[in-house]
N, C-alpha and C positions, 0 to 999 in steps of 0.2 A: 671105880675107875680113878686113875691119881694121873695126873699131867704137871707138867713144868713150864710155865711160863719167860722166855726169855724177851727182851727188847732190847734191840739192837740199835743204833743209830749211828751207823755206817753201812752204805750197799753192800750190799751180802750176795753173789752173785748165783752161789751153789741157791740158796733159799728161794730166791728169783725164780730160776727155773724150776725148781719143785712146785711151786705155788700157780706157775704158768702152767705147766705139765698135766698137775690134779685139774686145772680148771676146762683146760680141752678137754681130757680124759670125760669130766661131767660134762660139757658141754657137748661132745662126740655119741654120748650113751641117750640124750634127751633130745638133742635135733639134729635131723637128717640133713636141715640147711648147713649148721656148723660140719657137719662129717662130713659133707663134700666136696664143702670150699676147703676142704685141707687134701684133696687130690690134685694129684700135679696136672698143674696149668690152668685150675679152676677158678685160681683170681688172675686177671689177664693185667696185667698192668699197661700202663698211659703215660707219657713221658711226653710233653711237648718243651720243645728250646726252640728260645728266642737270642740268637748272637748277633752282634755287630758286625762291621766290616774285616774286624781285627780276629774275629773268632771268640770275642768275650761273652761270656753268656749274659745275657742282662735281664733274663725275665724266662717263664715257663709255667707251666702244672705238671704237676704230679699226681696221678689218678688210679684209681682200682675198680675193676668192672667185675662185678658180684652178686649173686643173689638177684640179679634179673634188674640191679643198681649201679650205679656209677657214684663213687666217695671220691669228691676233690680233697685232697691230703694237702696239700702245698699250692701256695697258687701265688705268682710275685711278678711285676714287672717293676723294672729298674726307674726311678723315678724322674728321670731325661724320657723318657720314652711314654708318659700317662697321659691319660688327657688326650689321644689322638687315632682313640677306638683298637687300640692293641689289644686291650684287655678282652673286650667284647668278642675281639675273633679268637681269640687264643679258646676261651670258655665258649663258644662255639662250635669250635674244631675239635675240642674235648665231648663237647656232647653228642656229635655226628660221628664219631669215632665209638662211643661208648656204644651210643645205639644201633652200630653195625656189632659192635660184640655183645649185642642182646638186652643193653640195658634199658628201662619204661620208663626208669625214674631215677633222677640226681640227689647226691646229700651231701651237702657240707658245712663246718664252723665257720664261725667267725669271732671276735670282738668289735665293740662297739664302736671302738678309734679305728676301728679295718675297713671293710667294707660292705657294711649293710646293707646301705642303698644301692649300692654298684648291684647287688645282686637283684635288688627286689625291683630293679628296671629290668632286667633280665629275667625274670617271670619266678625266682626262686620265693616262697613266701617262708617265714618263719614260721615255725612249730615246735620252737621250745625258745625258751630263754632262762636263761640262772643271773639273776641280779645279781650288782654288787661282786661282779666275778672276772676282770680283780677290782678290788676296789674303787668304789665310783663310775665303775661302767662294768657292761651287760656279756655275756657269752653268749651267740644263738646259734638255735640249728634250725638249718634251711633245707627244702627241700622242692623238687620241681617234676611236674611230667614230662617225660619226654617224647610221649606216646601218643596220649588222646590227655589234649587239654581241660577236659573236664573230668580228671581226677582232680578227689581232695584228700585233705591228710588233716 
């Protein structure tokens, strides 16, 4: 068998998609969870906005309910607005929502300057972390029941 090695170091978009494509492909052939969240309408998506008086948007989540989960993707309030339990209803509203569309249990990132604690008053406990990522501080992933509080991870 003979192969050719190239490295590229500029986005390549055609190689992108090929490489995303093979990996569904394997990952469609080995789990039935992957094959189905790729049928239409099987990741439900979450979109909460927060605007002002003016129509500005100043804060929100972005969310996906999956696999019987809820993944906060984006989560921001404008920083006039902190500090005055916004955040707690927004991430709230996203979990009462998710778990009308089926999800038992929540997952999201963070960094370490973000908000780790904001979560872990809100019942999310961490279950991974990668040091040093970026440098000098932590990356974790959290996670939380939404169902029956006496799940662990």
């Amino acid at each position: 068998m003979t192969y050719h090695i190239e490295i590229l170091l500029d986005n390549n978009n055609e190689f992108f998609t090929f490489l995303n494509t093979k990996i569904k492909e394997f990952n469609n052939q080995y789990s039935v969870h992957h094959r189905n969240a790729r049928k239409k309408d099987s990741v439900q998506p979450i979109n909460i906005i927060v605007s002002d008086n003016d129509k500005n948007w100043v804060g929100g989540i972005t969310a996906e309910v999956y696999w019987e989960w809820v993944e906060i993707n984006d989560f921001w309030v404008g920083e006039k607005y902190r500090g005055q339990g916004l955040g707690g209803l927004l991430l709230e509203k996203t979990e009462k929502v998710a778990k009308e569309k089926g999800a038992k249990k929540a997952l999201l990132t963070t960094f370490e300057f973000q908000a780790r604690s904001f979560y872990e008053l809100k019942g999310y406990k961490v279950v991974g972390e990668i040091k040093d990522y970026p440098p000098g501080s932590s990356y974790y992933t959290m996670v939380k029941p939404l169902m029956d509080e006496n799940t662990y991870y």
